[in-house]
BAROSE-918042 format. One line per 10 residues: their letters; for each residue x negated, y, z negated of N, C-alpha, C. Coordinates in Angstrom, 2 decimals, always signed. Atoms other than C-alpha are relative to their C-alpha. Layout:
A> X/Y/Z/X/Y/Z/X/Y/Z  ...
This chain:
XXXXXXXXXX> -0.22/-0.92/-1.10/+59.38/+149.64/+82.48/-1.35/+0.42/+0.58  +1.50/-0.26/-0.94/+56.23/+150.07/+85.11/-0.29/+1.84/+0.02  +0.66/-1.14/+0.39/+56.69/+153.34/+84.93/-0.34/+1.03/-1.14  +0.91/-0.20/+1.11/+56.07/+154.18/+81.53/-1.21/-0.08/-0.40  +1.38/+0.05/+0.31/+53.00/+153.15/+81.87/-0.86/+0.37/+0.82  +0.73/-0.39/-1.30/+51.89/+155.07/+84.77/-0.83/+1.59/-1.10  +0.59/-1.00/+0.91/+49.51/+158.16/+83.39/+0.84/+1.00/+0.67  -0.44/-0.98/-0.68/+50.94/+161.64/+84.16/-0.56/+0.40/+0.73  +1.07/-0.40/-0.65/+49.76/+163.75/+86.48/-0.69/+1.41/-0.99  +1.29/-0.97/+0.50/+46.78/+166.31/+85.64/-0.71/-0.85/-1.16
XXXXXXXXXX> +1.25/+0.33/+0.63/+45.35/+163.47/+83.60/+0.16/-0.29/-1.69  -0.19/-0.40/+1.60/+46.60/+164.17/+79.85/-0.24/-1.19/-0.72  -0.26/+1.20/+0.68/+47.37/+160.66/+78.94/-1.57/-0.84/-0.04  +1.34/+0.32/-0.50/+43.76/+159.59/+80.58/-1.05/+0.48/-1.08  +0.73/-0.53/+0.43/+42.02/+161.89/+78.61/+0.18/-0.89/-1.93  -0.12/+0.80/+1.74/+43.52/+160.51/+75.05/-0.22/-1.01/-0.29  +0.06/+0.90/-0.34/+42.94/+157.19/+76.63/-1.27/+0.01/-0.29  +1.67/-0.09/-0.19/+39.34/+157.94/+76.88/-1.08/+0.41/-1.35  +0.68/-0.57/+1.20/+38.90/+159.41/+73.25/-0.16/+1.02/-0.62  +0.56/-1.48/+0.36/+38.61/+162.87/+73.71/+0.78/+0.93/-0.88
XXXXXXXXXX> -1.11/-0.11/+0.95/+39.65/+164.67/+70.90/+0.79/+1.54/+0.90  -0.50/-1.45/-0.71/+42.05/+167.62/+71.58/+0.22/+0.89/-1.27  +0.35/-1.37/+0.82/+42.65/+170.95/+69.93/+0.86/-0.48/-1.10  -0.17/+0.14/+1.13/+44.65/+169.39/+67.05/-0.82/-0.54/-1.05  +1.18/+0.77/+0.12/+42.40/+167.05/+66.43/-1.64/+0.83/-1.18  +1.39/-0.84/+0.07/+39.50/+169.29/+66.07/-0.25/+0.60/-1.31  +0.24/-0.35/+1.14/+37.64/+170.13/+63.10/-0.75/+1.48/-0.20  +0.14/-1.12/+0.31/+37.36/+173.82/+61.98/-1.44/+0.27/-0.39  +1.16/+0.25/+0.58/+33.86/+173.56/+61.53/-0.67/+1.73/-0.35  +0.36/-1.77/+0.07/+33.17/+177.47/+61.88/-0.04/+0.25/-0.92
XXXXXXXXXX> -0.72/-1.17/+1.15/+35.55/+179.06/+59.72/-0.29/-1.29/-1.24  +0.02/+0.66/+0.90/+34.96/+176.01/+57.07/-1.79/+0.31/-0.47  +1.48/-0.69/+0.69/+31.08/+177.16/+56.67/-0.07/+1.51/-0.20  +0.34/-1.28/-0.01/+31.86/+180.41/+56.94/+1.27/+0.86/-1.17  -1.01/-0.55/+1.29/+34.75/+180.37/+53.94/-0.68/-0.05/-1.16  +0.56/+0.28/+1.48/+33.72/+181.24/+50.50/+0.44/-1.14/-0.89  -0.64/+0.80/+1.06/+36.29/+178.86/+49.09/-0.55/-1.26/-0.34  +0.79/+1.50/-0.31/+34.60/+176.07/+50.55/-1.09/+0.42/-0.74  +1.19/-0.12/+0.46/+31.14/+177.39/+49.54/+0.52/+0.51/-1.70  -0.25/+0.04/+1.77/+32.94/+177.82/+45.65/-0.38/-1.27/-0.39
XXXXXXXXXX> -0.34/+1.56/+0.52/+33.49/+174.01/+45.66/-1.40/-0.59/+0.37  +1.04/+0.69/-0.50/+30.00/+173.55/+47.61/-1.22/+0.68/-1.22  +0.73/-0.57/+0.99/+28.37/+175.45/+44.68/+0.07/-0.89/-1.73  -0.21/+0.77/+0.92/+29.93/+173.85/+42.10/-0.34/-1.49/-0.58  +0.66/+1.31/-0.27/+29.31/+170.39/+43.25/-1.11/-0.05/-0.58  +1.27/-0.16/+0.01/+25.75/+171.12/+43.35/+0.03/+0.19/-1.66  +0.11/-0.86/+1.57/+25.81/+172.61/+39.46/+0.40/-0.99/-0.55  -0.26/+0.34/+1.23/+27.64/+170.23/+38.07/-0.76/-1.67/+0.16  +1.14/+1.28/-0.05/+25.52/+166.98/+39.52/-1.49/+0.53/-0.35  +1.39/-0.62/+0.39/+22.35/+169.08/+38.66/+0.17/-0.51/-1.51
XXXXXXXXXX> -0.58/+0.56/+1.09/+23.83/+168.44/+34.99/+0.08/-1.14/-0.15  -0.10/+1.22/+0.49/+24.75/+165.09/+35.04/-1.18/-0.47/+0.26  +1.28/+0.51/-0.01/+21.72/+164.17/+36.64/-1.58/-0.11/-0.88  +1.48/-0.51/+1.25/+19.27/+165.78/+34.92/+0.71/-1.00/-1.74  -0.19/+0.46/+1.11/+20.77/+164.41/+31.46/-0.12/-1.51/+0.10  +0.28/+1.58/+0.57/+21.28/+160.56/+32.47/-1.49/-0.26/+0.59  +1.75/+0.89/-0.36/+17.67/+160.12/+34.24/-0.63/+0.93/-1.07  +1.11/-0.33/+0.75/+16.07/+161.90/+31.49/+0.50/-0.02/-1.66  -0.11/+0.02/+1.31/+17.98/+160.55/+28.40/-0.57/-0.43/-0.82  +0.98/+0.44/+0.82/+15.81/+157.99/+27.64/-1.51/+0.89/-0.42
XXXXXXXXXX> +0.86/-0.70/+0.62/+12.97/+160.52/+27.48/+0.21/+0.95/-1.11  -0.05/-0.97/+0.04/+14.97/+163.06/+26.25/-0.10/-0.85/-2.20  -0.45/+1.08/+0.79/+15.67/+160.63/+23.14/-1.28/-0.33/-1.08  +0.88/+0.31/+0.40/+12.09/+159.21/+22.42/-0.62/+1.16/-0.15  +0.51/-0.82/+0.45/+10.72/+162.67/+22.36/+0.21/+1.12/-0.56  -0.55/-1.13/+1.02/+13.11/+164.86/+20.80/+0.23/-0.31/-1.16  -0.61/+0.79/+0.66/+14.87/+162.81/+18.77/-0.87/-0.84/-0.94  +1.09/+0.65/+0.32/+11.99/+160.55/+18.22/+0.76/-1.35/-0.83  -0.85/+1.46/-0.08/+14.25/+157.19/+18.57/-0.23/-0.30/+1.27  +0.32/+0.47/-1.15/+14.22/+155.10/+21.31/+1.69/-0.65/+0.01
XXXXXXXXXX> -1.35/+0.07/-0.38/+17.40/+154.98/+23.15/+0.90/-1.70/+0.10  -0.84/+1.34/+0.12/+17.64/+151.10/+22.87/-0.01/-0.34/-1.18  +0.27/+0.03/+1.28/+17.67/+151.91/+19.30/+1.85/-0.12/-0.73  -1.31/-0.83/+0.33/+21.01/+153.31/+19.71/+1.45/-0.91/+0.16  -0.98/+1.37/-0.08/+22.97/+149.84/+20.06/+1.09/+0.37/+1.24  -1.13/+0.39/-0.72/+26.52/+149.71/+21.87/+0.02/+1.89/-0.09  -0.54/-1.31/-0.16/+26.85/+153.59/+21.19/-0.50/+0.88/+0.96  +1.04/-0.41/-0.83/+24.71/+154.50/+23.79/+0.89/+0.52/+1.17  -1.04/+0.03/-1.23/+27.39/+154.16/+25.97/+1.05/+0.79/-0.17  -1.30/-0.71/+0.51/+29.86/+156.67/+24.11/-0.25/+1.27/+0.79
XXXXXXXXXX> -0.17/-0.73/-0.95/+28.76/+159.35/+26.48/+0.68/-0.26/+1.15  -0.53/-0.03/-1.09/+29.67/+158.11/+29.38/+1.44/-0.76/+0.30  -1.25/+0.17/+0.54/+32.76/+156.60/+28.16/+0.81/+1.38/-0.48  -0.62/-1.15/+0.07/+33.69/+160.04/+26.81/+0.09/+0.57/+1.53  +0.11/-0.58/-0.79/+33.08/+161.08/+30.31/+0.97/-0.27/+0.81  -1.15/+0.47/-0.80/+35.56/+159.04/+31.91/+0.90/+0.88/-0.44  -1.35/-0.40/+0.69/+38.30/+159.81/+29.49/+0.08/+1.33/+0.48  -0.13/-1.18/-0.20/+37.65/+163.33/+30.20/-0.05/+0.81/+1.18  +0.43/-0.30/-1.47/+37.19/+163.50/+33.79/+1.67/+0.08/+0.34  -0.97/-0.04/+0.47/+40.76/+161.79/+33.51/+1.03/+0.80/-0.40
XXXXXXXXXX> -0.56/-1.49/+0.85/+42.14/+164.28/+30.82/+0.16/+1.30/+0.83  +0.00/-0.92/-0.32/+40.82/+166.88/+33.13/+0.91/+0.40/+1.07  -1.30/-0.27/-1.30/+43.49/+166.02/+36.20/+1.35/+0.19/-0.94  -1.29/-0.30/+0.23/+46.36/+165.33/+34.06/+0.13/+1.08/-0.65  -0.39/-1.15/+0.04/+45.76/+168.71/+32.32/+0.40/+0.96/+0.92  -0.51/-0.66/-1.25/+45.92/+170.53/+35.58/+1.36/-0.17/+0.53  -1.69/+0.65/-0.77/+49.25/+168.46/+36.98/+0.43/+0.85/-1.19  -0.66/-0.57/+1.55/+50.60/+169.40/+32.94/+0.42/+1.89/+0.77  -0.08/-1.61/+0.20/+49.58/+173.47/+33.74/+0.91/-0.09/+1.35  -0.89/-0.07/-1.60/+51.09/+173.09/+37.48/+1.43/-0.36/+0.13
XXXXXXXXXX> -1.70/+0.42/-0.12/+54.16/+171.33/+37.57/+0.48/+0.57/-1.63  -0.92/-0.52/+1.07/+55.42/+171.80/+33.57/-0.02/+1.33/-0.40  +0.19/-1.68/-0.15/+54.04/+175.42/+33.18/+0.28/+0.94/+0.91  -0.63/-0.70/-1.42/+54.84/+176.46/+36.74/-1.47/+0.94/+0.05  +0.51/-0.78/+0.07/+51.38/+178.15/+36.22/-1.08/-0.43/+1.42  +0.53/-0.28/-1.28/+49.47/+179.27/+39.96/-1.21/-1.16/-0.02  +1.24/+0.73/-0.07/+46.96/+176.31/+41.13/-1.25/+0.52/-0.01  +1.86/-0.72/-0.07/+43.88/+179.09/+41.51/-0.09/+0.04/-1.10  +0.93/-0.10/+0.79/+44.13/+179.65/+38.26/-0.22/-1.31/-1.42  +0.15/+0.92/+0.29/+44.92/+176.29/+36.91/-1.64/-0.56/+0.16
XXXXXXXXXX> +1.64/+0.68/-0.50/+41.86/+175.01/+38.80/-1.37/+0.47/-0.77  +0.96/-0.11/+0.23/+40.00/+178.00/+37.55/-0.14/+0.04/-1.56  +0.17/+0.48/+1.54/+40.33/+177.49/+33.78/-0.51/-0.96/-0.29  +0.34/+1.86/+0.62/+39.98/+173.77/+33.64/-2.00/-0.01/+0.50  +1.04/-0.47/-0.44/+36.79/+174.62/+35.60/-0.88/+0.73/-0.90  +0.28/-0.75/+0.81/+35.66/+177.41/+33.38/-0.38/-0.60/-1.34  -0.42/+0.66/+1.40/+36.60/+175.44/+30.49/-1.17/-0.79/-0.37  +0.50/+0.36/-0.10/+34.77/+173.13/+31.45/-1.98/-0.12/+0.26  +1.06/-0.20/+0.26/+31.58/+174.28/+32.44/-0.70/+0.63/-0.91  +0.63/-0.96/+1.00/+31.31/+176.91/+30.04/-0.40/-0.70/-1.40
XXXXXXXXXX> +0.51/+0.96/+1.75/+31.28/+174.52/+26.51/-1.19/-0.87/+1.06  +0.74/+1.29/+0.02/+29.09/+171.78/+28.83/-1.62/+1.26/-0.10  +1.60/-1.60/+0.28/+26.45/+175.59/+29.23/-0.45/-0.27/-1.33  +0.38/-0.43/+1.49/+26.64/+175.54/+25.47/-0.65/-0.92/-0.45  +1.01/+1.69/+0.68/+26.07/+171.59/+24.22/-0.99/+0.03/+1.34  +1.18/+0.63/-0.61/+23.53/+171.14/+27.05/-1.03/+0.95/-0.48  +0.99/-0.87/+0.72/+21.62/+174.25/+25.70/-0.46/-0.32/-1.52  -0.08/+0.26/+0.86/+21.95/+172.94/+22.46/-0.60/-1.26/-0.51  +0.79/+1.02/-0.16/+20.24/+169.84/+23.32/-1.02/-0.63/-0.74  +1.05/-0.02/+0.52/+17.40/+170.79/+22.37/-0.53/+0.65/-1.44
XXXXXXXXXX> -0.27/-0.52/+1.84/+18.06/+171.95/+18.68/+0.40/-1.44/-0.56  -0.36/+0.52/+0.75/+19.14/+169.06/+17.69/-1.02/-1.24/-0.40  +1.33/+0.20/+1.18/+17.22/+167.02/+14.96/-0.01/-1.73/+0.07  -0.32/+1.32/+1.00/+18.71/+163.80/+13.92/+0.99/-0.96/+1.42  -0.67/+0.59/-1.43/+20.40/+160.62/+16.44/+1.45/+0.57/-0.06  -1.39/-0.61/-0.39/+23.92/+161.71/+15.82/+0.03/+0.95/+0.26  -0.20/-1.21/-0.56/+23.08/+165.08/+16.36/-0.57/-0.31/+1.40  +0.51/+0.53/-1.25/+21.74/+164.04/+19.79/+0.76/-0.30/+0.78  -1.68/+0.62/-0.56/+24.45/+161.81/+20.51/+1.18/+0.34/-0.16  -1.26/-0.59/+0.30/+27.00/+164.38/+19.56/-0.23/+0.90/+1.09
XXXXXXXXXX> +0.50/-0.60/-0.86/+25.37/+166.78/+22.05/-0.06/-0.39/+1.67  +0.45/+0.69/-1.15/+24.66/+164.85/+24.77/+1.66/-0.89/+0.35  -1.66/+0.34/-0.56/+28.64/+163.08/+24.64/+0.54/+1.46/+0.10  -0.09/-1.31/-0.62/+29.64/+166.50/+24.60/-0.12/+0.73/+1.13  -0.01/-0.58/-0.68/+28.30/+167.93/+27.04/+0.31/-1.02/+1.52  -0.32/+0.88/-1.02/+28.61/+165.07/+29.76/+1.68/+0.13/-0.02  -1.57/-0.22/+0.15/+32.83/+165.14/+28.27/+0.34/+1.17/+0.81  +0.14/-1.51/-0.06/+32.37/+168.64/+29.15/+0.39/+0.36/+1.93  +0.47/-0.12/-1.42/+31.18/+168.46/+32.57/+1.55/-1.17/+0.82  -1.60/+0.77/-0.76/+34.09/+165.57/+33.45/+1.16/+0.58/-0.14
XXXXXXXXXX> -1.44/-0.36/-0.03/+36.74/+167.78/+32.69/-0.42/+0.76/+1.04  +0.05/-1.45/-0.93/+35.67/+170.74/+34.76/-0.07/-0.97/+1.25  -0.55/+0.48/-1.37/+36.41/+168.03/+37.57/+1.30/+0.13/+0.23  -1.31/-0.72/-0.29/+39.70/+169.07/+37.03/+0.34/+1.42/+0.64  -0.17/-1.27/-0.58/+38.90/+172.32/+38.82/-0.77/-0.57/+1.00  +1.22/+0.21/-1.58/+36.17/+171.82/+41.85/+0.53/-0.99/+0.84  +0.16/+1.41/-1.06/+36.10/+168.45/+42.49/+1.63/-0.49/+0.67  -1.01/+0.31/-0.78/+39.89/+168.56/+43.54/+0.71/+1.14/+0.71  -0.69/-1.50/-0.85/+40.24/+172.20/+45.53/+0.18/-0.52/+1.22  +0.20/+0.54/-1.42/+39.21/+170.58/+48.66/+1.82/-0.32/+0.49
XXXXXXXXXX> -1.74/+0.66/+0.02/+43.05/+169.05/+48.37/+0.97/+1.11/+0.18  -0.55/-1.35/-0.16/+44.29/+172.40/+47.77/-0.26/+1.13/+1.06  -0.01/-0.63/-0.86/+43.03/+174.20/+50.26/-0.18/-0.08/+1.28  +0.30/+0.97/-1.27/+42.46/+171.78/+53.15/+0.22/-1.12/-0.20  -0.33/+1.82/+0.35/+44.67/+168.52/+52.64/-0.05/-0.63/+1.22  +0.20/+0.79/-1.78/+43.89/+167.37/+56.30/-1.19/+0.00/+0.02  +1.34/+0.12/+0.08/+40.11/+167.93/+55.99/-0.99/-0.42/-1.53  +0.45/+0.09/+1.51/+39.74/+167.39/+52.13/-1.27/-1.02/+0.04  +1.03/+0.93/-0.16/+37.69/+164.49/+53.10/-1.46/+0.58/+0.84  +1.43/-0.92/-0.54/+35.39/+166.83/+55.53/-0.95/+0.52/-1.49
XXXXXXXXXX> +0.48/-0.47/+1.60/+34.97/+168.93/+52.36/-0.90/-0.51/-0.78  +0.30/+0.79/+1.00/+34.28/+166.30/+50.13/-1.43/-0.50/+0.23  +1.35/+0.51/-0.82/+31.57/+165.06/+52.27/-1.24/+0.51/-0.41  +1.28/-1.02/-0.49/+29.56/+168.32/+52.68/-0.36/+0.42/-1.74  -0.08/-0.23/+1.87/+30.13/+168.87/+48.63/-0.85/-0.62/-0.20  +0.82/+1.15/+0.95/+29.06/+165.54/+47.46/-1.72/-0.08/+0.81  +1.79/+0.39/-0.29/+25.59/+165.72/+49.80/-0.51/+1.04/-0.82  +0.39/-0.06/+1.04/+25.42/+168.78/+47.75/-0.50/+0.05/-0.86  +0.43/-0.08/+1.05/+25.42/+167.19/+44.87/-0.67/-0.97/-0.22  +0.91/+1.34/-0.26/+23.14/+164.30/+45.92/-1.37/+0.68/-0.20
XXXXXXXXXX> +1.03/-0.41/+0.30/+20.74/+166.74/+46.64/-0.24/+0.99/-1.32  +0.42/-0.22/+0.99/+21.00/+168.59/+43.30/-0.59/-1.22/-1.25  +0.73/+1.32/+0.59/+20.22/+164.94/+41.49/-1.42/-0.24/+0.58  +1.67/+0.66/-0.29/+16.98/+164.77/+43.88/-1.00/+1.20/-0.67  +1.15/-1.16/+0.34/+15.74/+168.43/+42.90/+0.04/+0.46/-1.34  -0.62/-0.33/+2.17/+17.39/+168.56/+39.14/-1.33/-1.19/-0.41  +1.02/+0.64/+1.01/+15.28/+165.70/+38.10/-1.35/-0.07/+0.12  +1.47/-0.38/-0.50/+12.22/+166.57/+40.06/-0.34/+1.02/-0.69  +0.26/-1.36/+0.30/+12.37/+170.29/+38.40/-0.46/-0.06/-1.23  +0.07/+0.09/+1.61/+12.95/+168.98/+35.15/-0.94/-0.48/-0.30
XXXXXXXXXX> +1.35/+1.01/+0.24/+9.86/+167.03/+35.26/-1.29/+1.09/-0.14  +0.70/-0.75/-0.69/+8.35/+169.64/+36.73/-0.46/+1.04/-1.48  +0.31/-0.54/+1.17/+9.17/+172.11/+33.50/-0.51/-0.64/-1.22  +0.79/+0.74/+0.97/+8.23/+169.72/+30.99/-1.37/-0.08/+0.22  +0.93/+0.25/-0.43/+4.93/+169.17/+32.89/-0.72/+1.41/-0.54  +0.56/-1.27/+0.42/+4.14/+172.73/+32.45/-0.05/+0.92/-1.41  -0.10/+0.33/+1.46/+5.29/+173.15/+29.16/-0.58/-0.50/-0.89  +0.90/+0.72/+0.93/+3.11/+170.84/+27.51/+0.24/-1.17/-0.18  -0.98/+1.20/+0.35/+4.93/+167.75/+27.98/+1.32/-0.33/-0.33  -1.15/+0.53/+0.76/+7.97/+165.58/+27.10/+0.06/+0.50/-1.72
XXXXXXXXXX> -0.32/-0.03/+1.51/+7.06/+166.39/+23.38/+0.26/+1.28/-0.58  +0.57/-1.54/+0.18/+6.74/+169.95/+23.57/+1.75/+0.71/-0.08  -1.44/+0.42/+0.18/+10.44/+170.74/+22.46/+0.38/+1.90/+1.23  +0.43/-1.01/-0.78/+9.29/+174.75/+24.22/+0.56/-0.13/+1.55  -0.04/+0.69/-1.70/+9.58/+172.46/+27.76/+1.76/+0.04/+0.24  -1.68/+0.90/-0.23/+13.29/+171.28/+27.05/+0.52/+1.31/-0.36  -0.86/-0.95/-0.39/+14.60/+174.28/+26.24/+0.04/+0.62/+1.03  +0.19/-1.16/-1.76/+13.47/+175.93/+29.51/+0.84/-0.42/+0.75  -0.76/+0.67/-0.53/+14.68/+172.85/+31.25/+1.50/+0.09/+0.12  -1.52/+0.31/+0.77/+18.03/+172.87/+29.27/+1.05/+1.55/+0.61
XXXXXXXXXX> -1.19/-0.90/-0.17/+18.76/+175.99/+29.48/+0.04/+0.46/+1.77  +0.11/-0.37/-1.07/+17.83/+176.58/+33.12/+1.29/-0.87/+0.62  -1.62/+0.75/-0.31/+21.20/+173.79/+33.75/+1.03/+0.66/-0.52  -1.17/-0.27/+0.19/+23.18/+175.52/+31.58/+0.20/+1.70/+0.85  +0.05/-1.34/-0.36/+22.49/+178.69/+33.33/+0.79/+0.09/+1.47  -0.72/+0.67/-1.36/+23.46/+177.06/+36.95/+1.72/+0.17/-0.35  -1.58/-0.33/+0.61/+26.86/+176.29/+34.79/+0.88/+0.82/+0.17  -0.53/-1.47/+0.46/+27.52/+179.65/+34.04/-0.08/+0.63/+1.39  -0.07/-0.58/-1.80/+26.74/+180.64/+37.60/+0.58/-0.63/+1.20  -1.28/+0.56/-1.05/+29.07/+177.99/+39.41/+1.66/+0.40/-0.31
XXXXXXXXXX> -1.11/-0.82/+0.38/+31.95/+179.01/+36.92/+0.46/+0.98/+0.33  +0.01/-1.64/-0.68/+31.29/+182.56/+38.11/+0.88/-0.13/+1.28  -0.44/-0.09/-1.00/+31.69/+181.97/+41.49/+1.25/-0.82/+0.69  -1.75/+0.46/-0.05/+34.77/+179.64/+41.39/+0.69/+0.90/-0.25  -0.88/-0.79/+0.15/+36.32/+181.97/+39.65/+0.47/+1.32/+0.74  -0.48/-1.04/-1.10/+36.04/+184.67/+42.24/+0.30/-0.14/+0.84  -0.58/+0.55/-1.71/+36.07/+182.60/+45.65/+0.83/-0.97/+0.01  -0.85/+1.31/-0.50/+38.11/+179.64/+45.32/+1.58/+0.43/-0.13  -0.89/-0.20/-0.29/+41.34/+179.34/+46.26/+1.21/-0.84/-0.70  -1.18/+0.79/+0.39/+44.89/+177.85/+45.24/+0.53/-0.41/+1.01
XXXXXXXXXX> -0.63/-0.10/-1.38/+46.29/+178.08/+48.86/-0.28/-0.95/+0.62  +0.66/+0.80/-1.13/+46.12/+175.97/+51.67/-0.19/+0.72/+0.98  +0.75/-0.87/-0.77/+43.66/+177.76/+53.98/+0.08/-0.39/+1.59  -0.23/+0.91/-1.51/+43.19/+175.31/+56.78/+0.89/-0.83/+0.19  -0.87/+0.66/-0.50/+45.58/+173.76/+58.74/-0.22/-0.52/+1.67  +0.58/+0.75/-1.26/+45.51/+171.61/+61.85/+0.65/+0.97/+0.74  -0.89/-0.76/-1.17/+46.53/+173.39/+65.06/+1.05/-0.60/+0.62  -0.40/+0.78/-0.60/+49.84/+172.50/+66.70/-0.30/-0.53/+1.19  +0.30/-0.07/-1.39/+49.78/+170.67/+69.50/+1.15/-0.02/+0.65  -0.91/-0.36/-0.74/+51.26/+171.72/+72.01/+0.74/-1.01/+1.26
């Protein structure tokens, strides 16, 4: 039919033709920098890649000079951290679905337990780091606290979904740069305290280091637990 394919008048069809987005379309960019919930999950991010980072670029040091082994000492088990990490990253969604659907218990505070949970033991073994003597105590510490840190992705790393399932991917975005840039300034810092410290050998250095991550921890937990949300916040506009 010829005229189905005629544009309307004032243009409307022209305009969608052309690209331009319209007010459904449109991304909340305001109120999404200017929500805490978002800046819970944009905090968290940051905290908990400051953590991972800092531990895998500085295991092999952390290893040869605490430990006083050399991490290719440590055969096939080397890899039982980050194998625990999966499993527990894993573990950490289907506990959440478990508390949500079979418990009927509220997604804020689902999110903020598993979260909590999570960062708060990875605060403890990453502080603990640096006490320990012997390779299994090392490598009990160090799977630990990485396990640690993959569960508490069962809180952060999936709010975005919960409180903006049309932009979750915006979210996700502004999160993960983040936590790109806590990997460039976590392992720069950490270098940084060791340096001043007295060195890699100086065990004085690594606790500073250590505990200055688990301290972040304890201060992304915090603020999840007060700003983030269960709700869905944003929503597209109809169009009209």
């Amino acid at each position: 039919h010829p005229a189905a394919a005629e544009p309307q008048a004032g243009g409307g069809d022209l305009q969608s033709a052309e690209g331009k987005p319209n007010q459904a379309d449109a991304i909340p960019w305001s109120r999404m920098l200017w929500s805490t919930a978002v800046w819970a999950i944009i905090v968290n991010n940051f905290v908990f890649h400051y953590s991972v980072y800092v531990i895998m670029n500085w295991l092999p040091t952390y290893f040869e000079h605490v430990i006083k082994v050399q991490l290719t000492g440590l055969g096939i088990s080397k890899a039982l951290p980050y194998l625990m990490m999966f499993g527990a990253s894993n573990f950490g969604g289907i506990t959440g679905e478990y508390m949500v659907v079979t418990l009927q218990m509220s997604t804020k505070w689902t999110r903020t337990i598993i979260n909590s949970c999570g960062l708060g033991l990875s605060a403890l073994t990453i502080y603990y780091m640096s006490e320990a003597t012997t390779k299994a105590g090392g490598l009990f510490v160090v799977t630990c606290s990485l396990s640690f840190l993959g569960f508490s992705r069962g809180g952060f790393a999936v709010n975005h979904m919960d409180i903006a399932p049309e932009y979750a991917g915006v979210i996700m975005g502004i999160s993960n740069t983040a936590g790109t840039v806590a990997g460039i300034v976590g392992v720069a810092f950490t270098g940084y305290l060791l340096d001043i410290s007295g060195g890699a050998s100086a065990i004085h250095g690594w606790k500073l280091a250590l505990g200055f991550a688990s301290t972040l921890n304890i201060f992304g937990l915090v603020v999840f637990h007060i700003y983030s949300k269960g709700h869905r916040i944003f929503q597209k506009a109809t169009e009209s």
